[in-house]
Short mmCIF file of the C-alpha atoms (twelve columns), coordinates in Angstrom:
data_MODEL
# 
_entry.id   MODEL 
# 
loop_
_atom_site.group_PDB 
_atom_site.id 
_atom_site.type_symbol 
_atom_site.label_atom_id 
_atom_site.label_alt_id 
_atom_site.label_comp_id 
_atom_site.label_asym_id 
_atom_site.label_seq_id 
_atom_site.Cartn_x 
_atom_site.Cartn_y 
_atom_site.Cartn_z 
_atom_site.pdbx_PDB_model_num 
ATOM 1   C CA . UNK A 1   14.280  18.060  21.732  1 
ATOM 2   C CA . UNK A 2   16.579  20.239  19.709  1 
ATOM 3   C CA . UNK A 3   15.396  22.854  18.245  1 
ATOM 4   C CA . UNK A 4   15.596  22.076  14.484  1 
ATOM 5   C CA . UNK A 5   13.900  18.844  15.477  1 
ATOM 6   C CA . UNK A 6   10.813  21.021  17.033  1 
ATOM 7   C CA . UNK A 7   10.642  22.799  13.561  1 
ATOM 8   C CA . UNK A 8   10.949  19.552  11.396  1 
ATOM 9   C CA . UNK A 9   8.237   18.349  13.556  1 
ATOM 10  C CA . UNK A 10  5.937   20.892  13.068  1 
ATOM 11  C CA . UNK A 11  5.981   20.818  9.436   1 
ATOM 12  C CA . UNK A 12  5.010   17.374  9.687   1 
ATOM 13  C CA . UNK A 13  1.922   18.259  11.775  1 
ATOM 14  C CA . UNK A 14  1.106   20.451  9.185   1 
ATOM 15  C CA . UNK A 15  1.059   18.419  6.446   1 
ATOM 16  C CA . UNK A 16  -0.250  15.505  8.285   1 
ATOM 17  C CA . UNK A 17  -3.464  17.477  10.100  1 
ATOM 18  C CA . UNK A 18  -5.884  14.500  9.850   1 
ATOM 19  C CA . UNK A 19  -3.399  11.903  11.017  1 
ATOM 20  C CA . UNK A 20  -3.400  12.950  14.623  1 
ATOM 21  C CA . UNK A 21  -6.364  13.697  16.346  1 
ATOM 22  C CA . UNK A 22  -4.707  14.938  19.316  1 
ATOM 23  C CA . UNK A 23  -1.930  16.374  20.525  1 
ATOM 24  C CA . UNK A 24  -0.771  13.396  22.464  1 
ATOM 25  C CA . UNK A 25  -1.007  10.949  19.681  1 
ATOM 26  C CA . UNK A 26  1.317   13.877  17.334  1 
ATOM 27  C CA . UNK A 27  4.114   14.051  20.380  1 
ATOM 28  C CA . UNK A 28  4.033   10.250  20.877  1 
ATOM 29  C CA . UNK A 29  4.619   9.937   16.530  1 
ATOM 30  C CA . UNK A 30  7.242   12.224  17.342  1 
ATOM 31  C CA . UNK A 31  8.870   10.705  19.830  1 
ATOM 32  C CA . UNK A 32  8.817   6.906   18.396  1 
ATOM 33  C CA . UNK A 33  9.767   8.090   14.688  1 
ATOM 34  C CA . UNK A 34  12.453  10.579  15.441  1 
ATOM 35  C CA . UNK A 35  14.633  8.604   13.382  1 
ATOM 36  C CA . UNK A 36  12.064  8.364   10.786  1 
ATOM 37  C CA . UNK A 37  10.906  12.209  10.143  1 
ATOM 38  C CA . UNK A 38  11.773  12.908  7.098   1 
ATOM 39  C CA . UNK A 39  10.670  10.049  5.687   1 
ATOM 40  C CA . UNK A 40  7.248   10.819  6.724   1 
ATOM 41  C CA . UNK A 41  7.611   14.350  5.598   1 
ATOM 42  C CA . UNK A 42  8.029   12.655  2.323   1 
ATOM 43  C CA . UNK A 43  4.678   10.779  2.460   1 
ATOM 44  C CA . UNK A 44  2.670   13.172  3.947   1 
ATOM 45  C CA . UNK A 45  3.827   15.288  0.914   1 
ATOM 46  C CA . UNK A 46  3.765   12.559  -1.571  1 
ATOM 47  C CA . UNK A 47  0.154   11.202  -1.307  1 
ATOM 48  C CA . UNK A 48  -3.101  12.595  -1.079  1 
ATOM 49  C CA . UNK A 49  -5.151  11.151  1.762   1 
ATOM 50  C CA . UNK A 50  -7.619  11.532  4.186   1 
ATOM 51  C CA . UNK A 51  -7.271  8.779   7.109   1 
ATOM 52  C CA . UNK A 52  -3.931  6.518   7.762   1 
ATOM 53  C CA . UNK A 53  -6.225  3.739   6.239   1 
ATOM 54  C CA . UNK A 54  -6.517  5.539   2.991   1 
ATOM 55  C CA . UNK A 55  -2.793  6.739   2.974   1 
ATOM 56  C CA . UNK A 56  -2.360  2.966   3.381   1 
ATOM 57  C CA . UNK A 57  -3.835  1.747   0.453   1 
ATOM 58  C CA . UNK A 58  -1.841  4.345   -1.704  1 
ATOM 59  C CA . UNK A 59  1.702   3.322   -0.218  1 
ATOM 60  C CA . UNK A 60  0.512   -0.048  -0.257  1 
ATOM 61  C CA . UNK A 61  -1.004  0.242   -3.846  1 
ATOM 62  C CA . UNK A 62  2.177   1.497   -5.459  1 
ATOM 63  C CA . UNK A 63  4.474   -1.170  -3.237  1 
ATOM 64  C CA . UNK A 64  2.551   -3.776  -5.189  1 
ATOM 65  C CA . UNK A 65  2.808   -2.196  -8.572  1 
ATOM 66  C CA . UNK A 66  6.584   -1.486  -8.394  1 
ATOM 67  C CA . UNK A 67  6.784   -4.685  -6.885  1 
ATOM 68  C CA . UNK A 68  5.607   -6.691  -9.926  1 
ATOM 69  C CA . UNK A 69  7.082   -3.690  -12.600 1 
ATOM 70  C CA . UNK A 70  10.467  -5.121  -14.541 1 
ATOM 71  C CA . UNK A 71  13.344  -3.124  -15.418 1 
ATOM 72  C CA . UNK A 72  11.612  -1.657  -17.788 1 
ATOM 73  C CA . UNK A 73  8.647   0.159   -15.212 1 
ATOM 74  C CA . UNK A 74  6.183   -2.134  -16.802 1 
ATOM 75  C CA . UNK A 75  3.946   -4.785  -15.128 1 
ATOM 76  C CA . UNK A 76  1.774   -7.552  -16.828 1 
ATOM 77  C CA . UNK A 77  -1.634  -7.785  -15.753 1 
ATOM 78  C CA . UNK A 78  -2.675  -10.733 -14.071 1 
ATOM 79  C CA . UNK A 79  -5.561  -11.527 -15.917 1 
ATOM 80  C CA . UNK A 80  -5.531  -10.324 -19.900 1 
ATOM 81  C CA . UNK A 81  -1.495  -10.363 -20.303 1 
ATOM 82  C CA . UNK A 82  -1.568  -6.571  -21.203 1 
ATOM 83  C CA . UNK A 83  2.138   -5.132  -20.501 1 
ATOM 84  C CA . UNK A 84  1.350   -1.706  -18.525 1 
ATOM 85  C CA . UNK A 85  3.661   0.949   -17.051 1 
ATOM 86  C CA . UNK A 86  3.117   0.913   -13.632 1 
ATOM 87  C CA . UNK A 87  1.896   4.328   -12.900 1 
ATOM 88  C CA . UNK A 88  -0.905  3.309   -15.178 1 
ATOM 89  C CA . UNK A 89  -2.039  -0.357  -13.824 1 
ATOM 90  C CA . UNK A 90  -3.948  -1.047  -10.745 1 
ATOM 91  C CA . UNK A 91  -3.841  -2.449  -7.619  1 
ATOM 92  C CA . UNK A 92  -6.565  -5.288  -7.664  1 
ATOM 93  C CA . UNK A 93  -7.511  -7.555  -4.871  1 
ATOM 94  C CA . UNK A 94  -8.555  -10.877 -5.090  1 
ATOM 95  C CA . UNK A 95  -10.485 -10.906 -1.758  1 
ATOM 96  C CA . UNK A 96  -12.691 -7.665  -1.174  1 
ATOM 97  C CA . UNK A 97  -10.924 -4.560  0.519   1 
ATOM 98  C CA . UNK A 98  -13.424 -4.942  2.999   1 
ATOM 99  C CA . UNK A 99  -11.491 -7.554  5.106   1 
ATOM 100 C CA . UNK A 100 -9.524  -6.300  6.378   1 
ATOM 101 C CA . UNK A 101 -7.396  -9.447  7.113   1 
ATOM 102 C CA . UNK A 102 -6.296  -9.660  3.279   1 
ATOM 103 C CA . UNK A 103 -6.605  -5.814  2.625   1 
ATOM 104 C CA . UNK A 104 -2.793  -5.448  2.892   1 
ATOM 105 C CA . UNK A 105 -1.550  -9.376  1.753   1 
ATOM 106 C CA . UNK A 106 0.578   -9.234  -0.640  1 
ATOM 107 C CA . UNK A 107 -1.197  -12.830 -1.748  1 
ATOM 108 C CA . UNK A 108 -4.142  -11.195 -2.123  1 
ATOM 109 C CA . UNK A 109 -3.209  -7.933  -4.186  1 
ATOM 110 C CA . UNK A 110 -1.832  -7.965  -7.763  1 
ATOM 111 C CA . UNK A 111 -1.298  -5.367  -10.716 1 
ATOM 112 C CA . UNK A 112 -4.427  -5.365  -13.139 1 
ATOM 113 C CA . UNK A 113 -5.322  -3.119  -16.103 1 
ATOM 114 C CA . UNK A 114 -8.357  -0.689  -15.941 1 
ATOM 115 C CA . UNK A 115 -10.393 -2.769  -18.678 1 
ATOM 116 C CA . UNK A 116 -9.950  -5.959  -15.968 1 
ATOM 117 C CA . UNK A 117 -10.084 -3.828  -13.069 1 
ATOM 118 C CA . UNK A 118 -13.358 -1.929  -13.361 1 
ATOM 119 C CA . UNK A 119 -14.799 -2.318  -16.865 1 
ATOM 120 C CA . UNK A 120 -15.151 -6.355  -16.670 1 
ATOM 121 C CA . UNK A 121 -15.308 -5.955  -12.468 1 
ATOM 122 C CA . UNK A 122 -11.981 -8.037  -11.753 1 
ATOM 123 C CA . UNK A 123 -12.756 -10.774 -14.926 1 
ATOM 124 C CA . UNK A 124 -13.033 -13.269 -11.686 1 
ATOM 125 C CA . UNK A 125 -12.737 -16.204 -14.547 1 
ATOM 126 C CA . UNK A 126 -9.206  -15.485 -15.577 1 
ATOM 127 C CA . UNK A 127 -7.803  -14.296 -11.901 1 
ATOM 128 C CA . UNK A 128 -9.065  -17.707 -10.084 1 
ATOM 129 C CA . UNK A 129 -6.889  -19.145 -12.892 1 
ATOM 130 C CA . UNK A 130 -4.188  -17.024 -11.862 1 
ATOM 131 C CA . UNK A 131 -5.066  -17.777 -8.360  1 
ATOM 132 C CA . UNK A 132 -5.172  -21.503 -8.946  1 
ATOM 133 C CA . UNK A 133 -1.749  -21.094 -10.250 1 
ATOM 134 C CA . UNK A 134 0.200   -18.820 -8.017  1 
ATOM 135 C CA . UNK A 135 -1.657  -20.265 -4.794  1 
ATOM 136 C CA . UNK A 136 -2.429  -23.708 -4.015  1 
ATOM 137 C CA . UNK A 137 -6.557  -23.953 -4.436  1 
ATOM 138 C CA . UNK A 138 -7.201  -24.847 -0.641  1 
ATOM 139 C CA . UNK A 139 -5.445  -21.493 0.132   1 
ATOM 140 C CA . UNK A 140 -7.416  -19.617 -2.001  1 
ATOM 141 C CA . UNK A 141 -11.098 -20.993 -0.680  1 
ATOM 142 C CA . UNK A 142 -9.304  -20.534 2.351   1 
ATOM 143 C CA . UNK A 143 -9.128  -16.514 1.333   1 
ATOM 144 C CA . UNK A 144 -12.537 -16.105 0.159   1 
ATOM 145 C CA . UNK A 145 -14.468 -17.659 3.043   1 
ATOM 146 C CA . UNK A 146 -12.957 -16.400 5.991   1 
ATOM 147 C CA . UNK A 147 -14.776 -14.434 7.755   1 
ATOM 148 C CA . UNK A 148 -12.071 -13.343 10.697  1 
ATOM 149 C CA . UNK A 149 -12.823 -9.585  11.613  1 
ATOM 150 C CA . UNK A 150 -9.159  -8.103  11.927  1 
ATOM 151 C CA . UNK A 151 -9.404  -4.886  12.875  1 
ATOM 152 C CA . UNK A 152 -5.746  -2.628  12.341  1 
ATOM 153 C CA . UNK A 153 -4.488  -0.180  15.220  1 
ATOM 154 C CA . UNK A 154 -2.775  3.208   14.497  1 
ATOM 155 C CA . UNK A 155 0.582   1.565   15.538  1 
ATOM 156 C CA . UNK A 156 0.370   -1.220  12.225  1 
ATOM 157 C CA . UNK A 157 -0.438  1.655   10.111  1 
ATOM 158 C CA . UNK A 158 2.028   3.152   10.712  1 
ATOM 159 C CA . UNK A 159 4.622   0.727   10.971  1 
ATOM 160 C CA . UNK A 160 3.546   -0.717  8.009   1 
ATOM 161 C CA . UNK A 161 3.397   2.447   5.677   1 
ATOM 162 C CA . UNK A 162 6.675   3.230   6.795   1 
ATOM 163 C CA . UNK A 163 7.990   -0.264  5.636   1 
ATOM 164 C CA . UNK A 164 6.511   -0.157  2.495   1 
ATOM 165 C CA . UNK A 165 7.889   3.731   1.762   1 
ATOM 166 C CA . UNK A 166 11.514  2.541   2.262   1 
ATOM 167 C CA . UNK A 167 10.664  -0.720  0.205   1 
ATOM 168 C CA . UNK A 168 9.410   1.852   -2.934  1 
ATOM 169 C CA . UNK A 169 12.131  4.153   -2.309  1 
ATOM 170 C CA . UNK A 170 14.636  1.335   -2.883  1 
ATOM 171 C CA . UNK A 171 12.712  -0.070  -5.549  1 
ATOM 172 C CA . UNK A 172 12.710  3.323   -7.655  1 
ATOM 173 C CA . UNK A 173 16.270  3.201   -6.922  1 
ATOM 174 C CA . UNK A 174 17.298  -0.503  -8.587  1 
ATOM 175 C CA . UNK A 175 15.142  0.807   -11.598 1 
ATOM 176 C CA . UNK A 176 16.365  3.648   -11.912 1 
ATOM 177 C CA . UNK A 177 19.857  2.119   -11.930 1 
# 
């Protein structure tokens, strides 16, 4: 490994000290995203976190928002209408966090204000509306009563938070445009 590569790769253990557990598991990162470092520089730097499940739902979180945002940087909540920036709306998802097998669907998650969000606890009434309309019903009753324990290796984390990054990065680019 060249030297500057050695360096580069250190700072990224620095900034990423609860992301490897060992030693291994850092050189093995290393070796598979060598093409990739400096993105992950960038998201180690760019979100607070303190698991790869929890730097997941941030990448993840904003992917969603500034997937729905318009030209403009705004997105419409799903549920009251209200036109939001989208550093300022949510991430909301239909079917709990907690499985794990919708936590990351992109069916599942959709922007919603704060007032939907946590003050009237995901106003259920107007998203199954929503719901009804974006998915076919059977899909949806489908979502909320499966009970399929996924459980997400180190490997989809990271291949997914990686996607995701480049997907927001290009995203922040058309806008910006």
């Amino acid at each position: 490994m060249a030297k500057k590569q050695i360096k580069n790769s250190k700072s990224v253990m620095k900034l990423s000290k609860y992301y490897f557990k060992t030693q291994k598991a850092w050189e093995l990162f290393i070796e598979e995203y060598k093409d990739d470092l400096t993105e992950w520089k960038e998201i180690f730097k760019l979100y607070k976190w303190k698991n790869r499940k929890e730097l997941a739902d941030r990448v993840f979180s904003q992917y969603i928002r500034l997937k729905n945002a318009d030209t403009r940087w705004f997105c419409i909540c799903v549920t009251c209408g209200k036109k939001i920036h989208w550093t300022s709306i949510q991430n909301w998802h239909y079917v709990s966090r907690w499985n794990m097998k919708y936590r990351y669907s992109t069916v599942n998650c959709h922007p919603q204000c704060y007032a939907c969000n946590i003050i009237l606890s995901g106003n259920y009434r107007n998203y199954k509306k929503y719901m009804d309309k974006l998915v076919w019903p059977e899909l949806e009753d489908i979502m909320r009563n499966d009970k399929e324990i996924v459980k997400l290796n180190q490997s989809w984390y990271e291949q997914n938070i990686l996607y995701w990054y480049k997907e927001i990065k290009d995203m922040l680019k058309k806008i910006k445009e």
